[in-house]
N, C-alpha and C positions, 0 to 999 in steps of 0.2 A: 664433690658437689658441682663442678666445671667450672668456669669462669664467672668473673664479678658476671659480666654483662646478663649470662643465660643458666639458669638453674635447672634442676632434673632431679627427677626422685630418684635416688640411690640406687644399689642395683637391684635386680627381679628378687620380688620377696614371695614366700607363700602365704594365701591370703590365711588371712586371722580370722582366727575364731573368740567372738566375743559373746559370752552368757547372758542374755535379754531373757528374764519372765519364762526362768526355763528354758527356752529353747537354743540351739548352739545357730548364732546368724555368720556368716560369712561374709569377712568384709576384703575388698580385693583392692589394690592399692595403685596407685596411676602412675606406673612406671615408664608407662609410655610419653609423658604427658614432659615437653622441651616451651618454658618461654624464655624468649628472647629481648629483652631493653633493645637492643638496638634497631628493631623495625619500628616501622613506622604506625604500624598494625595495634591498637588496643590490647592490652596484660590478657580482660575481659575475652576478648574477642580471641585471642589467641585462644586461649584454655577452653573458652566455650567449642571453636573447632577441631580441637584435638578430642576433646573427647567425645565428640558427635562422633567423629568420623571413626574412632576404637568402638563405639556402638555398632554402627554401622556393618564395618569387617568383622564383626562378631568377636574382637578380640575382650570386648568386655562385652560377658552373656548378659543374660536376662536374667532377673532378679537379683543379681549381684548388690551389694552394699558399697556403696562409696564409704571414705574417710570423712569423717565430720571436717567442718570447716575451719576450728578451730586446729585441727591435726595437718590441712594442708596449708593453714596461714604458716606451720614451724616448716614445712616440706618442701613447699615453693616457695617462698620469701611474698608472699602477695596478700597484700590486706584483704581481710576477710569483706570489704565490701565488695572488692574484685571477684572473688569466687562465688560469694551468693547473687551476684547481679549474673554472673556462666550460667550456673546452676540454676537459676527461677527464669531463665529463658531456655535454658533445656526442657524445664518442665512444662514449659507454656506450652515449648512444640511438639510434646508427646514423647522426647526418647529418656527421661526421667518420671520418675515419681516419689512424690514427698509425702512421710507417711508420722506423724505425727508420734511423736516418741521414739521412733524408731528409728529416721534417720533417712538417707536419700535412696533409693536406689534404680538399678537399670529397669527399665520397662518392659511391659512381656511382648515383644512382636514377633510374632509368628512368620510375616512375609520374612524376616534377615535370620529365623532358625533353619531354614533348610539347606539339607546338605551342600556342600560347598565341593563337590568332585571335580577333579582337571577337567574329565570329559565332557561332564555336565556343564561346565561354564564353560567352557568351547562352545558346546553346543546352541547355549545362550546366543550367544557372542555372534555366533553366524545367524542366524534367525532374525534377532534383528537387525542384521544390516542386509536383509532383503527385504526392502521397502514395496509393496502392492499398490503400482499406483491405477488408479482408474482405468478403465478401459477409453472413456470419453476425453481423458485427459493426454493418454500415453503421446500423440502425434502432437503435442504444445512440445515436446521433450526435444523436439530438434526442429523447433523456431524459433529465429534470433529475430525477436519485434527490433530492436533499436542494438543493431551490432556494435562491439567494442570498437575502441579507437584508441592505438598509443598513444596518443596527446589529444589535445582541446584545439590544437593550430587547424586551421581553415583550410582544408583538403580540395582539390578539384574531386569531383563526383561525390561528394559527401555533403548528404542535402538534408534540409531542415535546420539550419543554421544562423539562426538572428545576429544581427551584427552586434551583439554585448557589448562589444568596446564604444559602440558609442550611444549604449541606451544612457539617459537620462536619470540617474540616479538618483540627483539630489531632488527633483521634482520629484521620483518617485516616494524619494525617505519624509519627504514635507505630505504628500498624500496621507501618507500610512500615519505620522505621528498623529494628521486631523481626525485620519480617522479612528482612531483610536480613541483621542480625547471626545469626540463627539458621541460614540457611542460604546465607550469601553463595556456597561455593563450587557448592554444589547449581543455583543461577541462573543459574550462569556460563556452565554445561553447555547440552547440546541439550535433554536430559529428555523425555518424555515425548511423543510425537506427541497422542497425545491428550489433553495437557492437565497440570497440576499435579495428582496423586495425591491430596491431601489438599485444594485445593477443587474436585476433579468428589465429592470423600465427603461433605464441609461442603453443597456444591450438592446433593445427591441428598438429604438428611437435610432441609434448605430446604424442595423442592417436593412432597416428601411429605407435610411437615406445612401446608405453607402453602396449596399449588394443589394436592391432591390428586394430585398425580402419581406412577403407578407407574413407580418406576425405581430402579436401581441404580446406584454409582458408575460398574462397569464400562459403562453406556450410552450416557456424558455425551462426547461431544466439545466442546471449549474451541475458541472461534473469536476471528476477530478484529472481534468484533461481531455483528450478527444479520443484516448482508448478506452475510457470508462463509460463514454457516451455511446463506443460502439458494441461494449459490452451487454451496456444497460437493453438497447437497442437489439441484440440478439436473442437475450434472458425475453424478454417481452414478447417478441415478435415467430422465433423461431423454436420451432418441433423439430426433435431427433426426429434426422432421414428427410428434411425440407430440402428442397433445392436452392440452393444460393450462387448467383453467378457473380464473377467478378474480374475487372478487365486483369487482363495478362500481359504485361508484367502489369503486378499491382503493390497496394501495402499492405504489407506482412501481420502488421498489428493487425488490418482488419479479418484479414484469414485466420490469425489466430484466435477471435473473439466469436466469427461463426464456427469456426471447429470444436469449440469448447461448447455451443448450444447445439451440437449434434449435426450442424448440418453437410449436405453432402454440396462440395465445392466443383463448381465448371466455371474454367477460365474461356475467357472471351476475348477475343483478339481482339487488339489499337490500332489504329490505322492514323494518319495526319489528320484526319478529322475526330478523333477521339474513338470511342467504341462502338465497333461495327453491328449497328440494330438489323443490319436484314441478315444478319446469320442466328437471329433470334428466333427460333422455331417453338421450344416448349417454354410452357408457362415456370415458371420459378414461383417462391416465395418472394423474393428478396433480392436486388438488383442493386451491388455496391458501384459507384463511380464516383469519380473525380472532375469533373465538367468545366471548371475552370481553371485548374493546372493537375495533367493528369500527370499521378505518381508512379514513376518515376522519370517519364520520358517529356511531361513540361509541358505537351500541347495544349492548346485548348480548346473543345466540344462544340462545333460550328453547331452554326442556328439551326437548320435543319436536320440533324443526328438529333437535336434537344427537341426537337418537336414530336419527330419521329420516336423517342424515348418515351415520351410521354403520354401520347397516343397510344404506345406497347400496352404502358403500366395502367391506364387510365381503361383500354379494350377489357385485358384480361386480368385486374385486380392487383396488379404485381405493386409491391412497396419499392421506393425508390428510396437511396442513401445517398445521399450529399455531400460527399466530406470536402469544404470547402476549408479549409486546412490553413492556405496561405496565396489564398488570392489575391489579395490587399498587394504585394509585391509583384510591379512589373517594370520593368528596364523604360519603356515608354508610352505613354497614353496611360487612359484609366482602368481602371478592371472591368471586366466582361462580368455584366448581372448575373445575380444567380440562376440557375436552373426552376430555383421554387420558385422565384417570384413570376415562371410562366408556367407552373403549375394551377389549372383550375378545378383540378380533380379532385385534390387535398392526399394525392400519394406518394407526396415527397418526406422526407424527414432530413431536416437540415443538421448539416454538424459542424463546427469551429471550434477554434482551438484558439486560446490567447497566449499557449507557451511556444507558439511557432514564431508571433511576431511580437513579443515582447524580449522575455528570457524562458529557457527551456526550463527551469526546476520552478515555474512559477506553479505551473500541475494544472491550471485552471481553463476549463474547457465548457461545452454547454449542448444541448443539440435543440431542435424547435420542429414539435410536432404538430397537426393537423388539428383543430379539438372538434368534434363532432357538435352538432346544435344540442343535442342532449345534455352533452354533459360539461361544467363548467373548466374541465380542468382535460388534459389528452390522458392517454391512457398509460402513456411513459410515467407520469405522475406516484401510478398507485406502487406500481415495479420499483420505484427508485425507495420508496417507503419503507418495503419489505426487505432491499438486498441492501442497500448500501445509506452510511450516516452521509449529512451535507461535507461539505467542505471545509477548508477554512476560513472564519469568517475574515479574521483580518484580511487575509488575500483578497477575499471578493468585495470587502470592505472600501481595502488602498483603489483597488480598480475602480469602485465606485464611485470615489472620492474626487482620484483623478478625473475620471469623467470622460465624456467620448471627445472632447478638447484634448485631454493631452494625449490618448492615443493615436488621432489624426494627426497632430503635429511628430511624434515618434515615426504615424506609421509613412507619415511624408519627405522625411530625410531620412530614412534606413535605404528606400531603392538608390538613391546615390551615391551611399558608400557601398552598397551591395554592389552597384554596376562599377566602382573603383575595384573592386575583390574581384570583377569578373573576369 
């Protein structure tokens, strides 16, 4: 019978034949079936998967009869609460059935009766592991948005990088606990598709005073980072086979976010003045830039290239993107205003990101669109509705808590250890 520790039903018997009500039932006996005392794993739980999985492999067929329970409490050494707690969760999940007088037996499934050939499961076997992916999809398969890195240590050329060792932790963990207690049950909730109420008004009060930007709370959608913002921003805006231009070299996230809405990508040269507007001939859809630290070469978007851009977009209806990413940080002087706040056209869409100058796994990002006199809300709004749930609220919650005080204090001693790292 093996060891004190692990018992096993004896060896291979042939199943019995027991006379019910006339008819001869067969009952087949779980010789497969090893538990073991010394794991850490449940009696229950054991027995219950061993004999799922002899269903399964078809080693125990369909309609077969188990031993009653009293026959494997003398067989496996396990109290008959042990095997009827196995056994009424086999049945719950379909690969038993319990038959009143008569006793337990295997279930009839059809999909695990068919033939079981080498070749045929070969055949399986390669089938699906060729996976059909999209046609609109297949060029994401060899874009790296945010490439790996052997370690977390602080690289030369290796950008987008907050200085964590000296974010403000315990200010942060005293935010989050208020805000938690202040509105634990408010978090719990779905709230808002677009975002926490009280930081898209904290965020709108921020970029007015800080990057010039005209906007309103009602503007702000709350994303899960500033790749979801440009996602969102593609799903909305762009039709397979639209034109999208975007400076070269540029970021990769954004390329991946218009190739995934179909559109057909031209790069556009950078020049020390940022991107070169008089080699701008045809009209586009959609016109990505970086205006105030262009990525990845750092300059920034002289006045007159931003005038001239906007003129472009504002003549021939083209939408402009903003990705104002991590302007807040500059070695000296203050940041160069935004591009929208000298939009008067309303064809900008701004985008930020709080895990560039925070901490990068914070995920929490936003963008701020145009709202037409029509309607109360922009049109990013309805989109964000249908594709994607809010965020989390604690995140935007702790941000909120904190308040645009302790991010101007964060974001005003980071460029001095940043220019120590430089």
């Amino acid at each position: 019978m093996g060891s004190n520790h692990a018992r096993r039903i004896g060896a291979i018997q042939e199943p019995i034949c027991v006379a019910m009500m006339g008819t001869i039932m067969l009952v087949v006996t779980l010789n497969m079936v090893r538990v073991d005392r010394r794991r850490r794993e449940p009696l229950q739980l054991q027995l219950y998967g061993q004999v799922r999985r002899a269903i399964i492999s078809g080693e125990l067929a369909s309609g077969a009869r188990l031993p009653s329970a009293r026959d494997l409490v003398e067989q496996l050494g396990l109290s008959r609460n042990t095997i009827v707690y196995a056994f009424e969760r086999l049945v719950a999940e379909g690969y038993l059935q319990s038959r009143i007088g008569s006793g337990m037996f295997v279930a009839h499934l059809p999909a695990l009766e068919r033939p079981r050939t080498g070749s045929g499961s070969n055949a399986n076997v390669a089938s699906s592991d060729r996976v059909h992916i999209a046609r609109r999809v297949a060029p994401l398969t060899e874009v790296s948005v945010n490439p790996e890195y052997p370690t977390l240590k602080v690289r030369p050329f290796r950008p987008c990088q907050p200085a964590v060792a000296e974010f403000p932790l315990r200010s942060w963990n005293r935010a989050r606990s208020y805000a938690l207690r202040l509105q634990a049950k408010e978090l719990m909730c779905e709230g808002d598709v677009a975002g926490l109420p009280r930081l898209r008004a904290a965020l709108a009060t921020y970029l007015r005073d800080a990057r010039g930007v005209k906007c309103g709370a009602e503007q702000i959608v709350i994303t899960a980072g500033a790749q979801e913002a440009l996602s969102l921003i593609s799903a909305s805006l762009v039709e397979t086979g639209d034109a999208v231009w975007m400076e070269d070299p540029g970021y990769l996230g954004a390329r991946a976010s218009f190739l995934r809405a179909g559109a057909k990508l031209t790069p556009v040269s950078v020049d020390a003045e940022g991107l070169t507007v008089s080699r701008l001939r045809q009209t586009p859809r959609l016109i990505y830039v970086t205006p105030s630290r262009q990525f990845p070469l750092g300059t920034t978007m002289s006045l007159p290239r931003r005038l001239a851009l906007l003129e472009f977009a504002r003549t021939n209806g083209v939408w402009l993107v903003e990705d104002d990413y991590d302007s807040e940080f500059r070695y000296v002087g203050r940041p160069v205003p935004s591009l929208q706040g000298l939009d008067e056209g309303g064809r900008v869409i701004y985008v930020g990101s709080f895990s560039k100058v925070l901490f990068g796994s914070l995920r929490l990002g936003y963008n701020m669109a145009h709202r037409p006199a029509s309607s109360r809300r922009p049109p990013l709004f309805s989109s964000r509705r249908a594709t994607s749930p809010r965020t989390c609220g604690g995140c935007e919650s702790s941000t909120a808590s904190g308040g645009t005080a302790f991010f101007r204090r964060h974001r005003s001693t980071s460029p001095d250890y940043s220019l120590s790292r430089r």
